[in-house]
C-alpha positions as CSV (number, residue, x, y, z in Angstrom):
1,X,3.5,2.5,29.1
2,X,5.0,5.6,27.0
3,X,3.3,9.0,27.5
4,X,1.3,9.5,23.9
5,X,0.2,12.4,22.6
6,X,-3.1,12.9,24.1
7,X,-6.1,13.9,22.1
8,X,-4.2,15.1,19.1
9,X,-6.5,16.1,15.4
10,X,-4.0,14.5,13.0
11,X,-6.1,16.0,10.1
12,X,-5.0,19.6,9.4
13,X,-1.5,18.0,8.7
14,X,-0.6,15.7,5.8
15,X,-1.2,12.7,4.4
16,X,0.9,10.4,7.2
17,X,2.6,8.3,4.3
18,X,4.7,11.6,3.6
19,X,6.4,12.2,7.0
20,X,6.8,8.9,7.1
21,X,8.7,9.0,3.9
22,X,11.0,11.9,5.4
23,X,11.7,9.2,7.9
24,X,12.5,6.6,5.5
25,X,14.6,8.5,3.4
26,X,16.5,10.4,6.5
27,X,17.0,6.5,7.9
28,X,19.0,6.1,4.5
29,X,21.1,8.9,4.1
30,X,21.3,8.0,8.0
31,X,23.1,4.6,6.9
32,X,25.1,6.0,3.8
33,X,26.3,8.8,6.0
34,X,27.6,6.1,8.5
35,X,29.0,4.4,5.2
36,X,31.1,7.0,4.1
37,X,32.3,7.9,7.5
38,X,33.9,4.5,7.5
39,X,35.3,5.1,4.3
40,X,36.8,8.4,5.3
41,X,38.7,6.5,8.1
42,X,39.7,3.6,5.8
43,X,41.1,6.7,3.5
44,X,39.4,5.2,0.7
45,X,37.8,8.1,-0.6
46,X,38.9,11.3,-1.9
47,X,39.5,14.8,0.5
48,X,36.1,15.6,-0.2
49,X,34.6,12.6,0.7
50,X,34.6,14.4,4.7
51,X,32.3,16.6,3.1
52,X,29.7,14.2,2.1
53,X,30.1,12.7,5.2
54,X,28.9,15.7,7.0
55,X,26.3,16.7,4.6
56,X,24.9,13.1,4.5
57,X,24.5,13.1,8.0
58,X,23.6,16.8,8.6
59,X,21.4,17.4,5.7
60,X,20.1,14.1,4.9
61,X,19.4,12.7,8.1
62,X,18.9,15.5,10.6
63,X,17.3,18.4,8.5
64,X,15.0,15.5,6.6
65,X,14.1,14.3,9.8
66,X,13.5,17.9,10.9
67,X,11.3,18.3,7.6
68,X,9.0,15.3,8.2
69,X,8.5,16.0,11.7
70,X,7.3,19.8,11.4
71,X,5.2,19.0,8.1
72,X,3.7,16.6,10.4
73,X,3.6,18.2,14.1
74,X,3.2,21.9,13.3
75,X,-0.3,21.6,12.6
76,X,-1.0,19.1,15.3
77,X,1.0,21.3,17.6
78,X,-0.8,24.0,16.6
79,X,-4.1,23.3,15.9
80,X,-3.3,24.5,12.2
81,X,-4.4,23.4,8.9
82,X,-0.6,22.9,6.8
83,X,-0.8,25.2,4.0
84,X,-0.3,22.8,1.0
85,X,0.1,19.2,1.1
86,X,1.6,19.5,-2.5
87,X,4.4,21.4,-1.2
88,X,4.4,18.8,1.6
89,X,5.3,16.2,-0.7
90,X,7.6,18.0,-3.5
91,X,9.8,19.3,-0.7
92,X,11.8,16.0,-0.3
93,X,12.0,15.0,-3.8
94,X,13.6,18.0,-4.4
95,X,16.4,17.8,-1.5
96,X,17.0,14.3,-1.5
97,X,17.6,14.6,-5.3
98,X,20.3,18.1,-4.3
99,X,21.7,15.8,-1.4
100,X,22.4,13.0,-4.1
101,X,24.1,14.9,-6.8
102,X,25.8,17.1,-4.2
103,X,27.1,13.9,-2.5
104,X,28.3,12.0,-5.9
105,X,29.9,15.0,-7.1
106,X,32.2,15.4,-4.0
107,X,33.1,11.7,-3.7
108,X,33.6,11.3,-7.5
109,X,35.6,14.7,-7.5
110,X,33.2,16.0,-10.4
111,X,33.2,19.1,-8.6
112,X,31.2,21.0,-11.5
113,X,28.2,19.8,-10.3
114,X,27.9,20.7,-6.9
115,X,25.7,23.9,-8.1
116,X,23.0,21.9,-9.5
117,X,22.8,19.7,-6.0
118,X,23.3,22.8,-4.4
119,X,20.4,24.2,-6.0
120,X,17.9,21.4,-6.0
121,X,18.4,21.3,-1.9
122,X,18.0,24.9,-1.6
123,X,14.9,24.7,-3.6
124,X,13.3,22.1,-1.5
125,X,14.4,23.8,2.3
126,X,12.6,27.3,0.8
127,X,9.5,25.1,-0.4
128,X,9.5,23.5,3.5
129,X,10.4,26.7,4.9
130,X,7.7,28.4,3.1
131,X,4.8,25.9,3.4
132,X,5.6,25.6,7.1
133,X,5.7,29.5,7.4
134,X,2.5,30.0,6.0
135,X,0.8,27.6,8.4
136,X,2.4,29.2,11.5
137,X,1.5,32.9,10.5
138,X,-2.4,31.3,10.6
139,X,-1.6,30.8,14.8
140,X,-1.5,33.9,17.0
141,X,-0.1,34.2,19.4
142,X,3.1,32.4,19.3
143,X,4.0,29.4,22.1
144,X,8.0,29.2,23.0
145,X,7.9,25.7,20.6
146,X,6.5,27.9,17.6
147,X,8.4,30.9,18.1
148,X,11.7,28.7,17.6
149,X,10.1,26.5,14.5
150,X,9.8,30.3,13.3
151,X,13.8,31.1,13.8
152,X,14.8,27.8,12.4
153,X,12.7,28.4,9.2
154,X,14.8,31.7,8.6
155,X,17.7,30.5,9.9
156,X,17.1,27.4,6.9
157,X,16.5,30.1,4.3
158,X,20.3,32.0,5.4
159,X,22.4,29.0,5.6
160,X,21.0,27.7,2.3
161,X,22.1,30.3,0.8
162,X,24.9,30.8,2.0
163,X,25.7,27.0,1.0
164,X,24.8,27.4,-2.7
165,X,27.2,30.2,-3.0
166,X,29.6,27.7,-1.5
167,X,29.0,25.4,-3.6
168,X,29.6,27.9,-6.9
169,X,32.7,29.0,-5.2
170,X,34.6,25.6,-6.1
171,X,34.8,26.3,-9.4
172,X,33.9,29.9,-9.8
173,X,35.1,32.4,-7.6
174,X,32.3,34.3,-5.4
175,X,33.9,36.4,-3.0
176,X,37.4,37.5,-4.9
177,X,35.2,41.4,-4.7
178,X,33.2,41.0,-1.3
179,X,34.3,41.7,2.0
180,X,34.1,38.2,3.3
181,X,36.0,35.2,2.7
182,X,35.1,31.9,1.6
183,X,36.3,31.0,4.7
184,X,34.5,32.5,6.9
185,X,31.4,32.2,5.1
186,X,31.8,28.5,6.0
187,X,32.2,29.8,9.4
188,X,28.8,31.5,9.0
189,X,27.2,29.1,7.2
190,X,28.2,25.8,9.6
191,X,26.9,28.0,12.4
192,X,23.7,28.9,11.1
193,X,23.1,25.2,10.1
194,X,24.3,23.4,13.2
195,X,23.2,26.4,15.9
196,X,21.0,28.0,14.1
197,X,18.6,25.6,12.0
198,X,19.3,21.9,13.8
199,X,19.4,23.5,17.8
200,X,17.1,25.6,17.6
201,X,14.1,22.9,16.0
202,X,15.6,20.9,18.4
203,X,15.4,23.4,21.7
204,X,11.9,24.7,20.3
205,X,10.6,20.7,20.6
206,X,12.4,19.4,23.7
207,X,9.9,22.3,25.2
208,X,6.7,20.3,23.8
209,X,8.3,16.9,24.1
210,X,10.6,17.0,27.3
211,X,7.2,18.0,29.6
212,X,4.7,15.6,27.2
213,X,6.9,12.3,27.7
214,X,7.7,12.8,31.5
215,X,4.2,14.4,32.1
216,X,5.9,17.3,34.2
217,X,5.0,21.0,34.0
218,X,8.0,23.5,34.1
219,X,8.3,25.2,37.3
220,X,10.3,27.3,39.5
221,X,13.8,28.0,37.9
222,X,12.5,26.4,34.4
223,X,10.3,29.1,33.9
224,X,13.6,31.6,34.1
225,X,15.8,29.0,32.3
226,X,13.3,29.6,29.3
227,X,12.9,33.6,29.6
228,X,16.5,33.2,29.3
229,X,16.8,31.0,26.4
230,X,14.5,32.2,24.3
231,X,16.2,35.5,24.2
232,X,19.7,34.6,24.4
233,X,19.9,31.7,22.3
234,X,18.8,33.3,19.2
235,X,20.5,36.6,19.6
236,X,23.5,34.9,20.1
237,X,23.3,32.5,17.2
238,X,22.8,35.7,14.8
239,X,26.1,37.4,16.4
240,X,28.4,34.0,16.1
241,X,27.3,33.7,13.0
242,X,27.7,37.5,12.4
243,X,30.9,38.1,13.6
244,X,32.3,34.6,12.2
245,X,31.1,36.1,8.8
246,X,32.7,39.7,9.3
247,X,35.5,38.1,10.9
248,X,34.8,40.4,14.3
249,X,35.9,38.6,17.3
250,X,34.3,40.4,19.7
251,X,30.9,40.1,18.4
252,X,31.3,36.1,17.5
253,X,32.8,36.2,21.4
254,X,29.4,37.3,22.7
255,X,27.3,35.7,20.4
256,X,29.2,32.5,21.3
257,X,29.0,33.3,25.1
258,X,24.6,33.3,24.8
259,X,24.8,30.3,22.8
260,X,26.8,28.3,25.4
261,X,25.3,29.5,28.3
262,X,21.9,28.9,26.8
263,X,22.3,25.5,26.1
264,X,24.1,24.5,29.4
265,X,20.7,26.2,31.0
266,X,18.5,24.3,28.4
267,X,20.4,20.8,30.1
268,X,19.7,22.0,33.6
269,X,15.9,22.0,32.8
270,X,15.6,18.7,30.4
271,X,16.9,17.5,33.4
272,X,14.8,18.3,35.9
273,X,12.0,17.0,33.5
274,X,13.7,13.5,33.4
275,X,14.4,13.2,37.2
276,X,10.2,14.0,38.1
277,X,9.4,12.0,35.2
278,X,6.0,10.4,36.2
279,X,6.3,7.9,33.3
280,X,8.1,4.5,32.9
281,X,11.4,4.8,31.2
282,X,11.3,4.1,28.0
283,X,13.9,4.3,25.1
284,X,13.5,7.8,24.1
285,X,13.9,9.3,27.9
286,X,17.5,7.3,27.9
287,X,18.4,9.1,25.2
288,X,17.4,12.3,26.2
289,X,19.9,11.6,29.5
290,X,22.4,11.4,27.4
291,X,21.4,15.0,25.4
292,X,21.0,16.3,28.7
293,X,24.4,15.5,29.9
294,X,25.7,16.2,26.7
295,X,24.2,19.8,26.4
296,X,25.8,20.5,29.9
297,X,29.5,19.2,29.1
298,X,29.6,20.7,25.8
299,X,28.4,23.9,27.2
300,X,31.2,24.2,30.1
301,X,33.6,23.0,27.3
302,X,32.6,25.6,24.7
303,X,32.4,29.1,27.3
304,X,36.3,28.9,27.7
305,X,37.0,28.4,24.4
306,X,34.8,30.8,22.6
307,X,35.9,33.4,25.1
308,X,39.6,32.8,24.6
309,X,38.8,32.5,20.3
310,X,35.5,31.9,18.7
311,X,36.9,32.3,15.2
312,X,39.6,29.4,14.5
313,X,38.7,26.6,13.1
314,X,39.4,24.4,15.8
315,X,36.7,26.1,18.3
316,X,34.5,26.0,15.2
317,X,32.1,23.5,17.1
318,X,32.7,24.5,20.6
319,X,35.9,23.2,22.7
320,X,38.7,21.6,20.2
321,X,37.6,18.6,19.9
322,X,33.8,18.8,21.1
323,X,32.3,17.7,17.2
324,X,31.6,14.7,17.9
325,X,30.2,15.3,21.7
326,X,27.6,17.9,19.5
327,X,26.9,15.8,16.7
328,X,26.1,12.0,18.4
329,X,26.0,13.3,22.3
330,X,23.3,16.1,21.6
331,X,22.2,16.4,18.2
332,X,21.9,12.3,17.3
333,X,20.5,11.3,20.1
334,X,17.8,13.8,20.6
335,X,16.6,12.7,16.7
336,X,17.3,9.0,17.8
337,X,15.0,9.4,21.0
338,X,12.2,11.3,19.4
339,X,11.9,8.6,16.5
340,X,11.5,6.4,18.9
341,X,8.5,7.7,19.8
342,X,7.2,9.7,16.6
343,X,7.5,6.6,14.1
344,X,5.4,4.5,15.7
345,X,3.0,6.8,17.2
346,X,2.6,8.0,13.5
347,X,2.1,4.2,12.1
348,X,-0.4,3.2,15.5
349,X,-2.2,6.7,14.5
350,X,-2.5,5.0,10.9
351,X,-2.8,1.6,12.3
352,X,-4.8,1.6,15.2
353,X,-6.3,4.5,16.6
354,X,-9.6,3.9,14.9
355,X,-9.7,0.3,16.4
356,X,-9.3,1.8,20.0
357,X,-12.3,0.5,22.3
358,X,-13.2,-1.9,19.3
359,X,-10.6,-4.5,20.1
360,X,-7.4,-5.2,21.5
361,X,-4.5,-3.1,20.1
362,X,-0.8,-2.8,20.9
363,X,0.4,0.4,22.5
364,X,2.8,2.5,21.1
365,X,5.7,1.2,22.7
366,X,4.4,-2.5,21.8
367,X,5.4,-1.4,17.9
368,X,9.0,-2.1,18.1
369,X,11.3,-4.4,19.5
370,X,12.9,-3.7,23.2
371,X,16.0,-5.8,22.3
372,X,17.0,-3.9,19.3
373,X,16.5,-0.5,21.0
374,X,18.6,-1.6,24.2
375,X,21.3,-2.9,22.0
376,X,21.4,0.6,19.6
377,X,21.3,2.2,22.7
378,X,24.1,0.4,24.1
379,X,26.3,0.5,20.9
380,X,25.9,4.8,19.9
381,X,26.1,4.9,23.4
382,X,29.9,3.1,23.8
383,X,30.7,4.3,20.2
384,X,30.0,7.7,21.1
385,X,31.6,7.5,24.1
386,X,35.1,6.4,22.6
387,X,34.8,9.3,19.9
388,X,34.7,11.9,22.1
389,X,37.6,10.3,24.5
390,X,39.5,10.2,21.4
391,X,39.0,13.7,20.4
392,X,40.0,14.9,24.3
393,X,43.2,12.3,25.4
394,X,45.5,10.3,24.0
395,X,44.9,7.0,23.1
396,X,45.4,4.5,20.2
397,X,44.3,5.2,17.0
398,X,42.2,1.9,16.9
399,X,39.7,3.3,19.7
400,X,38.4,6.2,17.4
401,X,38.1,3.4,14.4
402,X,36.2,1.2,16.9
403,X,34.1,3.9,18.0
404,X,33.5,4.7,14.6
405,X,32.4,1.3,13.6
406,X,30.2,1.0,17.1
407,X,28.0,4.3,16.1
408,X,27.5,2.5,12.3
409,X,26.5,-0.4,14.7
410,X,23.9,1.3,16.0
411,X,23.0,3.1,13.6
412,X,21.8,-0.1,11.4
413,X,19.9,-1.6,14.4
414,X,18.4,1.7,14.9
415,X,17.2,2.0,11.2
416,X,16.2,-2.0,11.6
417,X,14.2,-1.7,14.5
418,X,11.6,1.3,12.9
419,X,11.7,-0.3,9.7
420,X,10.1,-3.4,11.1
421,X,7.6,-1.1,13.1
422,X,6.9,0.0,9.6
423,X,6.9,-3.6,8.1
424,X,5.3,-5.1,10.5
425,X,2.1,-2.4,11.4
426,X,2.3,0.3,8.7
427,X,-0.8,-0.5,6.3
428,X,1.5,0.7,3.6
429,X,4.1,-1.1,2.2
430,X,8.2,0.4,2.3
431,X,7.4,0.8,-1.9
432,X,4.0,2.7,-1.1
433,X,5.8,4.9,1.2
434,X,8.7,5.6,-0.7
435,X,7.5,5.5,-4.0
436,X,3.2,5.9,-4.0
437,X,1.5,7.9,-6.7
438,X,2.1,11.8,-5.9
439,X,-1.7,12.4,-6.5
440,X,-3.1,10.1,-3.7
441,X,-0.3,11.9,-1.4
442,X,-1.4,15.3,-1.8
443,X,-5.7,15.1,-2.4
444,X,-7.0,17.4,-0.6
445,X,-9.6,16.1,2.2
């Protein structure tokens, strides 16, 4: 049996059909993202279509993932009462709706309306990063977890707008008169969404989540692997993405020096949690082997390279070549491993929890099928793999296509296996999740 969250008050946080419907939404853009990936490699969409890809992926899976899970865990975290529910519930309307429009407009070429997707998403990140600020100033003091929730929020708010600007600049020039150039305000602005907003949620909950699911304590070198981290990472996000911005190597060269080093630490202690794990394995510790391995080879990978150049477009990510070891080895499959535990613990809390001592009840880990999760596993997994072999040696173009194809793989058994944990135990249907009445979402208990 999975470690569960022990003892948790579900009630200062939302209704649990709204995080849910993050999920649901994420697990879509998740699937179109994959999509248009394919299409990309096909070429059978315009130049832009890249674009979408990313911001399908980026935006519609991770950060609406990220969304749902803080609406939801913040207050449990915390012992908080969220701030508003209605907020809680307009917040993904409003960037699904920006991700949409944003999305059409670069794969249909209308590039005229990439402000008014622009704007709708930045809308709904401010409404999330506001809601979600508000209930964290009600905790004092601070834990590591909610001290980087409280970066990422500000981190959300720069990158946001930095993006809208962006997105004006296609077809109305924004920086002809400022001393920065559209280029490297995509510089900034990638950094400050991928390091900034995305690792640094992701850091601030592997703290919570890494010792809950192995039931370990951090201890000996941990404890100076996170005095460490929680100073350097940060710092060193705001002078990569500083110096990127400026154009000022040496700055970006520091701030790219703590970011690396930071991370490669972080995978040293995840780690050690996973080795004196006193849990079974289940399918969200395999994944986090893989983050682990992946935050230590993309960290020894990135130091050389940001030292030698941290603003060309090639080190942009790390090492040449490293994208896809960030995006699938680190940043997927930490969002992969935690849904495998968040989803259903969300729909048993729903479910069950009230049933508990009353009559038999599946656990946790009972909600979704082992077979599906084995073969997703296996198939990101291999698909990941031949990415990144692709991107470091030689080899025939049919191995990146195939690796390519493998992640959409497992992508669509991955989105399969939680939506029948939601089919099969949610007491809502998909079309009450997805589409319920706003008012029942948001009453106030």
């Amino acid at each position: 049996m999975a470690a569960i969250l022990g003892e948790v008050d579900t009630d200062g946080g939302p209704p649990l059909a709204i995080p849910i419907r993050h999920f649901v939404v994420g697990f879509g853009f998740l699937l179109a993202g994959a999509l248009v990936g394919a299409a990309t490699g096909l070429d059978r969409i315009p130049w832009t279509g890249t674009l979408a890809h990313v911001h399908l992926l980026l935006v519609g899976w991770v950060c609406v993932t990220i969304m749902g899970a803080m609406v939801q865990f913040v207050p449990v975290w915390s012992n908080a009462t969220l701030h508003s529910r209605r907020l809680a519930a307009a917040q993904l309307p409003l960037v699904a709706a920006g991700l949409v429009a944003f999305a059409t407009a670069l794969l249909t070429e209308r590039l005229a309306l990439l402000p008014v997707g622009g704007t709708l998403m930045l809308a709904g990140f401010w409404v999330f990063a506001y809601n979600t600020g508000r209930t964290l100033l009600t905790v004092q003091p601070w834990d590591v977890t909610e001290r980087h929730f409280a970066l990422a929020l500000g981190f959300f708010l720069a990158l946001t707008t930095l993006g809208l600007a962006l997105a004006v600049d296609f077809t109305r020039p924004v920086f002809v008169d400022l001393p920065v150039t559209r280029t490297s305000v995509i510089d900034a602005h990638v950094t400050l969404a991928i390091f900034g907003a995305v690792l640094t949620t992701v850091l601030g909950a592997l703290y919570q989540l890494g010792t809950m699911f192995t039931q370990t304590d951090l201890h000996g070198v941990d404890h100076w692997i996170r005095r460490f981290e929680t100073v350097a990472y940060p710092v060193g996000v705001l002078a990569l993405a500083g110096g990127r911005l400026f154009e000022h190597a040496p700055l970006a060269r520091v701030g790219g020096l703590a970011v690396a080093v930071a991370v490669g630490a972080y995978g040293v202690l995840l780690a050690r949690r996973l080795v004196e794990t006193q849990v079974a394995w289940t399918p969200m510790l395999t994944r986090y082997a893989v983050v682990a391995g992946a935050m230590l080879a993309w960290a020894l990978l990135a130091i050389p390279a940001w030292i030698d150049d941290p603003l060309t477009y090639t080190t942009r990510y790390g090492a040449p070549g490293s994208v896809h070891l960030l995006a699938f080895g680190l940043v997927g499959f930490v969002v992969l491993g935690t849904l495998y535990h968040v989803v259903p613990f969300i729909v048993w809390v729903e479910r069950y929890s009230d049933r508990l001592g009353l009559e038999p009840v599946p656990m946790i880990d009972d909600l979704y099928d082992d077979r599906l999760a084995a073969a997703d596993a296996s198939s990101l997994f291999g698909g990941t793999a031949a990415l990144v072999a692709s991107d470091f040696l030689t080899l025939p173009e049919g191995v990146a296509t195939a690796g390519g194809i493998a992640v959409g793989v497992g992508a669509a058994l991955f989105v399969a296996n939680m939506g029948l944990v939601l089919y099969r135990h949610s007491p809502d249907g998909l079309g009450r999740i997805l589409f319920g009445r706003l008012a029942s979402d948001v009453a106030e208990s």
